[in-house]
C-alpha positions as CSV (number, residue, x, y, z in Angstrom):
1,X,36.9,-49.8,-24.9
2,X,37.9,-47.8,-21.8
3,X,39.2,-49.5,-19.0
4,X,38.7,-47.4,-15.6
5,X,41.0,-49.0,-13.0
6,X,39.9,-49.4,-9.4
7,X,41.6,-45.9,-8.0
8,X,40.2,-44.3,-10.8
9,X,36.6,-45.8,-10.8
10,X,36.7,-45.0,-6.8
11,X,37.4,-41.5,-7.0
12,X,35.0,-40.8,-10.3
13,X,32.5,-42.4,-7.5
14,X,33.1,-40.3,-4.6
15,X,33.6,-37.3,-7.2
16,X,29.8,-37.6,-8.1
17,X,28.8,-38.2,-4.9
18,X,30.1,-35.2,-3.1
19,X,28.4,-33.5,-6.6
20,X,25.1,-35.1,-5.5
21,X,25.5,-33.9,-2.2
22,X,26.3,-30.2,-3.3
23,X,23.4,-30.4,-5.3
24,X,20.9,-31.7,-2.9
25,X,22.3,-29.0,-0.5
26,X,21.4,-26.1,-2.7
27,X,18.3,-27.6,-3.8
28,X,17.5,-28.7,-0.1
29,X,17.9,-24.9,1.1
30,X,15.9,-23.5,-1.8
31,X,12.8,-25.9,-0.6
32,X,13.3,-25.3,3.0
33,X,13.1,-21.4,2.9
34,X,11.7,-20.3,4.9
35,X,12.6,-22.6,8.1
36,X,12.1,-20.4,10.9
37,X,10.0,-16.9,11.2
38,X,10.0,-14.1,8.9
39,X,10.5,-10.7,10.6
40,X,8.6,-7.7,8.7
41,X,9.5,-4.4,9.7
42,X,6.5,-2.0,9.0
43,X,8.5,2.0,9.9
44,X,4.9,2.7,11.2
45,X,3.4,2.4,14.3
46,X,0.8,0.4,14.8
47,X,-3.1,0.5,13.6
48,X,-2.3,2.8,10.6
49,X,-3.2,1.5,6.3
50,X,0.6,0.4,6.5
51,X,0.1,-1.6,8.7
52,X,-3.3,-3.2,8.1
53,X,-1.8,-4.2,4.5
54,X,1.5,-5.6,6.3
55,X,-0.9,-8.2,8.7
56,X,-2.9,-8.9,5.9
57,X,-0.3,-9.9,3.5
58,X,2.0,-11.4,6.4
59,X,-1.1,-13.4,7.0
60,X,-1.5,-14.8,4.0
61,X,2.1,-15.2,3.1
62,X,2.8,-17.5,6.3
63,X,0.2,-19.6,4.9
64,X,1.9,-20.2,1.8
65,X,5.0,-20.8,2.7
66,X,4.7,-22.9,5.8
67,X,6.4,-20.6,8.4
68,X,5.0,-17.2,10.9
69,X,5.6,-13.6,9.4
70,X,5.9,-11.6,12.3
71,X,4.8,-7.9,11.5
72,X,7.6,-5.5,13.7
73,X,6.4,-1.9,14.1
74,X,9.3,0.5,14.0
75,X,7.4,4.0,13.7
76,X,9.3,7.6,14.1
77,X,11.6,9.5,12.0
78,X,9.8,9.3,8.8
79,X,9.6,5.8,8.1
80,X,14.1,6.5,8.7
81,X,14.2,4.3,12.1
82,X,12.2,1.1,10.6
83,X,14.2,1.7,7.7
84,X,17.7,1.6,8.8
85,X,16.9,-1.0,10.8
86,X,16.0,-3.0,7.9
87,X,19.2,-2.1,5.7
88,X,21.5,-3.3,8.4
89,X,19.8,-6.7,8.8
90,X,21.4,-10.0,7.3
91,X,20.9,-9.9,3.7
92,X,19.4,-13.8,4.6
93,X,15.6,-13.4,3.9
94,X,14.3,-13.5,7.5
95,X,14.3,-9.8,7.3
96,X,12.0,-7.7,4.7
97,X,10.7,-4.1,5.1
98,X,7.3,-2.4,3.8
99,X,8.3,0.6,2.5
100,X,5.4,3.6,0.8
101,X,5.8,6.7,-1.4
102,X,8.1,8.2,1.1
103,X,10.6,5.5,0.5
104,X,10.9,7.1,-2.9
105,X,10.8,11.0,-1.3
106,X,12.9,10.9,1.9
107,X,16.1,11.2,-0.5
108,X,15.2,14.3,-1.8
109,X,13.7,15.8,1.2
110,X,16.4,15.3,3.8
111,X,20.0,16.3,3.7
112,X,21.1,12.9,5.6
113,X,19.8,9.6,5.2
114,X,21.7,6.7,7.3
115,X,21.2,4.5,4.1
116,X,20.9,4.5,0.2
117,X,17.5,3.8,-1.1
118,X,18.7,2.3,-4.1
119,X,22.1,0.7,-3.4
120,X,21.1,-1.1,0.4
121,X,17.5,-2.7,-0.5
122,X,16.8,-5.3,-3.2
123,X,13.5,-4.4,-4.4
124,X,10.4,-7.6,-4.4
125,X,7.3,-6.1,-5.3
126,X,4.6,-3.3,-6.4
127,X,1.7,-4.5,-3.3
128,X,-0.7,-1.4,-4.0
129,X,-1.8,1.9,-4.8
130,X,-4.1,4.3,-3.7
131,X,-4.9,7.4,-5.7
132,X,-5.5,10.8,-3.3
133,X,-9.0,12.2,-3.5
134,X,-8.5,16.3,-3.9
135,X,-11.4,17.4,-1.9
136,X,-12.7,21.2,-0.7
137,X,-14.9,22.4,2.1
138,X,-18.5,23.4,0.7
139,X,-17.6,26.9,1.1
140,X,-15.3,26.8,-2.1
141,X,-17.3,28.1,-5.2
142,X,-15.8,25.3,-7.1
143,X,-17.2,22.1,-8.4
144,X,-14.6,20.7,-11.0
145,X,-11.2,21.4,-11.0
146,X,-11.6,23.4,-14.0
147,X,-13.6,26.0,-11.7
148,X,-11.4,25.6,-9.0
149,X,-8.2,26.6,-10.7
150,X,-10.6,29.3,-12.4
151,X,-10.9,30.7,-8.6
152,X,-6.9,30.2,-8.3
153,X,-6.2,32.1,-10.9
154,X,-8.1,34.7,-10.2
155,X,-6.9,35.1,-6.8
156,X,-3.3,34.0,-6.3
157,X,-2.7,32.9,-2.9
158,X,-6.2,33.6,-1.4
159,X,-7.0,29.7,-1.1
160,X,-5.1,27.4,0.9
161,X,-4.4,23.7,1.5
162,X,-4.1,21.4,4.5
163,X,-1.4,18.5,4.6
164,X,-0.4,16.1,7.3
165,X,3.0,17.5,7.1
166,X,6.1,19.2,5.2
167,X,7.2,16.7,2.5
168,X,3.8,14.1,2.9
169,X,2.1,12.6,0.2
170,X,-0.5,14.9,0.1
171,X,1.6,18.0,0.3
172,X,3.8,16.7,-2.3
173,X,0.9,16.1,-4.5
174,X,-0.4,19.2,-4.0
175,X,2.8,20.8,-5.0
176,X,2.8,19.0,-8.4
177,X,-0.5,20.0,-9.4
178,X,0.8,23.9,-8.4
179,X,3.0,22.9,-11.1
180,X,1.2,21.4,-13.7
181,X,-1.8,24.2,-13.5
182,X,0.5,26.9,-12.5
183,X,-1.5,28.4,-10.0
184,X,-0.4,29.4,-6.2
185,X,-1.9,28.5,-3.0
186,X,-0.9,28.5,0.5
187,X,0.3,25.3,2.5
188,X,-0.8,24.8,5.9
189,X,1.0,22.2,7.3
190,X,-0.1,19.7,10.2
191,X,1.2,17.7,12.8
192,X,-0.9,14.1,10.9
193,X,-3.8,13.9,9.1
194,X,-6.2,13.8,12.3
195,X,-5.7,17.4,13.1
196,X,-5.9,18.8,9.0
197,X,-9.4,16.8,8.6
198,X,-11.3,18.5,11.6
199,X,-10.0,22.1,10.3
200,X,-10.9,20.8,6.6
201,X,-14.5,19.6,8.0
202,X,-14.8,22.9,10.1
203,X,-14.1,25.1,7.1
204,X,-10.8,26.8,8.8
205,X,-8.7,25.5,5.9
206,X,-9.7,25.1,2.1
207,X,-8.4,22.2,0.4
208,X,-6.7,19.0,0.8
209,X,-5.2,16.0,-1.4
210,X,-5.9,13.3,1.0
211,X,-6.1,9.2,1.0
212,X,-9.7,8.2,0.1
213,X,-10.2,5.6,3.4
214,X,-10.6,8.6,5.8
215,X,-12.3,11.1,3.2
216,X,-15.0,9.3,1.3
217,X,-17.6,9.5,4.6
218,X,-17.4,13.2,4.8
219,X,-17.8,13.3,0.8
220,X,-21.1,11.2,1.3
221,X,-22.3,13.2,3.9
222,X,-21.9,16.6,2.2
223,X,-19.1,17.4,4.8
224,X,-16.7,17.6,1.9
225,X,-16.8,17.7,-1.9
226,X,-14.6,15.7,-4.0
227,X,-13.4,17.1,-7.4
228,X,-11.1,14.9,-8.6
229,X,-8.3,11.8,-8.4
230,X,-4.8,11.6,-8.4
231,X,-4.2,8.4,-9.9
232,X,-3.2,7.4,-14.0
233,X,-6.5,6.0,-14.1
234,X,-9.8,6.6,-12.3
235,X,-10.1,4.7,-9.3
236,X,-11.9,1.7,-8.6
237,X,-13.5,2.9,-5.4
238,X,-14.6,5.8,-7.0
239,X,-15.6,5.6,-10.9
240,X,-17.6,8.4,-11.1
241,X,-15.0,11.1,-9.8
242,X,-12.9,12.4,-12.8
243,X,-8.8,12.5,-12.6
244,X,-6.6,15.7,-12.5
245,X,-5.2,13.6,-15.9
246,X,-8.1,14.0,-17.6
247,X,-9.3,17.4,-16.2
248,X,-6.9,19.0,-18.8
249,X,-3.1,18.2,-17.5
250,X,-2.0,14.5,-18.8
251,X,0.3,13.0,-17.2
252,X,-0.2,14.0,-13.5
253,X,-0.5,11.6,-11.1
254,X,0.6,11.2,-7.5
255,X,-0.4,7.9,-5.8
256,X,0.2,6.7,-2.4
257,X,1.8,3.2,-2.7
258,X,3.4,0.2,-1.1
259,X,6.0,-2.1,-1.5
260,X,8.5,-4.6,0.0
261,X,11.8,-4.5,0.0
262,X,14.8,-6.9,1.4
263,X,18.3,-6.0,2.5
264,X,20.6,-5.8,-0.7
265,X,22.1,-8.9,-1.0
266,X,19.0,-10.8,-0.1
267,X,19.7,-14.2,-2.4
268,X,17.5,-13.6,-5.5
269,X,15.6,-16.9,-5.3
270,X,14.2,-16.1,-1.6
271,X,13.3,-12.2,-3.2
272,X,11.5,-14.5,-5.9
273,X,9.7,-16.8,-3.5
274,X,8.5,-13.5,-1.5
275,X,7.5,-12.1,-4.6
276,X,5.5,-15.2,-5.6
277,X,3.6,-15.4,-1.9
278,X,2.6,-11.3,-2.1
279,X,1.1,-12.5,-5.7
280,X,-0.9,-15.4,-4.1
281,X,-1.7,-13.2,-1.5
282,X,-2.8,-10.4,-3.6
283,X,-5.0,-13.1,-5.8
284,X,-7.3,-13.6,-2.4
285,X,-10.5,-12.6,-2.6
286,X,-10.4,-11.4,0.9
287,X,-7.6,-9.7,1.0
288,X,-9.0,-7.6,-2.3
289,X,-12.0,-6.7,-1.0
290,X,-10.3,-5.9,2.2
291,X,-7.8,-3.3,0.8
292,X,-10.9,-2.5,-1.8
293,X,-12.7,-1.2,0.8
294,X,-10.1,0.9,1.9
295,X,-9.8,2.1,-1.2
296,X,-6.7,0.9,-2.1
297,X,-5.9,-1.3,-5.2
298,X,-4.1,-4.4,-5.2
299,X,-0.9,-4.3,-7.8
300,X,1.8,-7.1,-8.0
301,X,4.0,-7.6,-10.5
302,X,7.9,-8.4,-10.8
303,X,10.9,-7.6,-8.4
304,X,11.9,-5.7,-11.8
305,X,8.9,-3.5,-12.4
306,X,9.3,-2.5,-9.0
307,X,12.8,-1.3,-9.1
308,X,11.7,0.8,-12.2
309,X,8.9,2.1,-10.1
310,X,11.0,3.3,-7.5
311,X,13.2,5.0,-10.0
312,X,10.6,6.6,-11.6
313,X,8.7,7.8,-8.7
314,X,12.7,9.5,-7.1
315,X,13.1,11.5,-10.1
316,X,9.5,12.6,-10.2
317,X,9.7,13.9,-6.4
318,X,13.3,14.8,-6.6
319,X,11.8,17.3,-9.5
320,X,9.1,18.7,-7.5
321,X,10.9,19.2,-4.1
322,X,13.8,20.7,-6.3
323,X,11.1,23.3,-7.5
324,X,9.2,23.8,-3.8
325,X,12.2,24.4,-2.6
326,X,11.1,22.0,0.0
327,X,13.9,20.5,2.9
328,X,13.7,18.2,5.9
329,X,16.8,18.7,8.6
């Protein structure tokens, strides 16, 4: 039998006690999180998609887990402004950034970036995606995109396609499916997508790969006809409209997406209790239908998937820009 002598029993005693209280400090701060508001940096301004899904999900989030998310617009530069800002926050999970498809493009497109996509965020989750709609004024003889690459072949260059800018979503898709088809038309750039939809409508430019939200009335009202989607899959807002995939060139697909991020060194069980809340969120009926009706589809999934998803979608882009020869000072 062991004897422990009073000195000895004393200290074993305040040994486990000051274990206790180590423990029930770390435990204490992973229960409390968060204890004060959230800041969410949206690198748009406000009123935009990005930043309808970011008060949605903020929304929802706060309710979950018991504190305010407070949606912070940093618009300009290319989403670079909102997103520097984020990178340089305290990696202490008050701080998170929605980041799109250009998060995964800017690298490739611009000769300097004040930060490293990959190396200064911790990815948390996939929120959504949106496939583009590739839609043509009436006046194009083409009503599949079998006929219309028909019509691009046969005149190289004669068509042309609207984008809300150099190095966009929709130019970059556009530039993919030159690719994939290997056909050539001409890129008329615009200064956002308000100014390329009423030259679209009007019939001064051809084509356009373009977010559904804004497109769909026009297709309904015979302004516009739809040919195709852009996604992997056909898209749940529209299931009757065929994908470039399937219209004879597997594998394409050029979504518009969204995600958050957290400063890189964010502890991992906050980026897991973020990631648990978007879920939550994401499982709402409201908030489906909302970014349903937008046509935009609800994704989720782990901090992990979304890292690969990043990767995957910066060597995809860094291909096609490589090829377009396409730059950003």
């Amino acid at each position: 039998m062991t004897t422990i002598l009073p000195v000895q029993r004393r200290l074993c005693t305040l040994a486990l006690a000051a274990a206790g209280l180590l423990f029930a400090s770390h435990l204490s701060a992973a229960e409390s999180y968060p204890n004060r508001p959230v800041r969410l940096i949206v690198p748009y301004p406000p009123g935009g998609a990005t930043d309808i899904v970011a008060r949605a999900l903020g929304g929802k989030m706060g309710e979950a887990l018991g504190q305010q998310f407070v949606v912070d617009n940093r618009g300009g530069g290319g989403q670079l402004i909102g997103t520097d800002l984020a990178a340089k926050a305290p990696a202490d999970g008050y701080t998170f950034l929605l980041v799109s498809v250009t998060h995964s493009i800017n690298p490739s497109l611009r000769d300097k970036m004040p930060y490293d996509t990959i190396k200064d965020f911790a990815p948390i989750i996939l929120i959504a995606q949106s496939a583009n709609i590739l839609v043509t004024h009436p006046s194009v003889p083409a009503k599949s995109v079998k006929e219309l690459i028909a019509l691009l072949r046969k005149d190289p260059g004669k068509l042309n396609y609207a984008s809300s800018g150099t190095g966009s979503g929709g130019h970059l898709a556009a530039e993919l499916f030159k690719s994939v088809a290997k056909v050539n038309m001409v890129h008329v750039p615009y200064r956002g997508g308000g100014p390329a939809y009423v030259d679209l409508v009007a019939g001064h430019v051809d084509l356009m790969f373009t977010s559904p939200a804004p497109t769909l009335p026009h297709v309904k009202a015979g302004r516009l006809r739809a040919l195709a989607t852009t996604g992997a899959s056909r898209a749940l807002a529209t299931p009757d409209l065929p994908t470039i995939a399937e219209s004879g060139f597997p594998g394409y697909e050029a979504t518009l997406w969204y995600g958050f991020v957290a400063p890189s060194g964010t502890p991992v069980k906050v980026i897991r209790a973020l990631n648990g809340a978007v879920v939550k969120a994401l499982a709402d009926p409201a908030i489906r239908e909302s970014f349903l009706a937008r046509g935009i589809e609800p994704a989720g999934g782990s901090l992990e998937q979304f890292a690969a998803h990043i990767n995957s979608e910066m060597k995809k882009w860094q291909r096609v820009i490589r090829e377009a020869n396409i730059r950003l000072q």
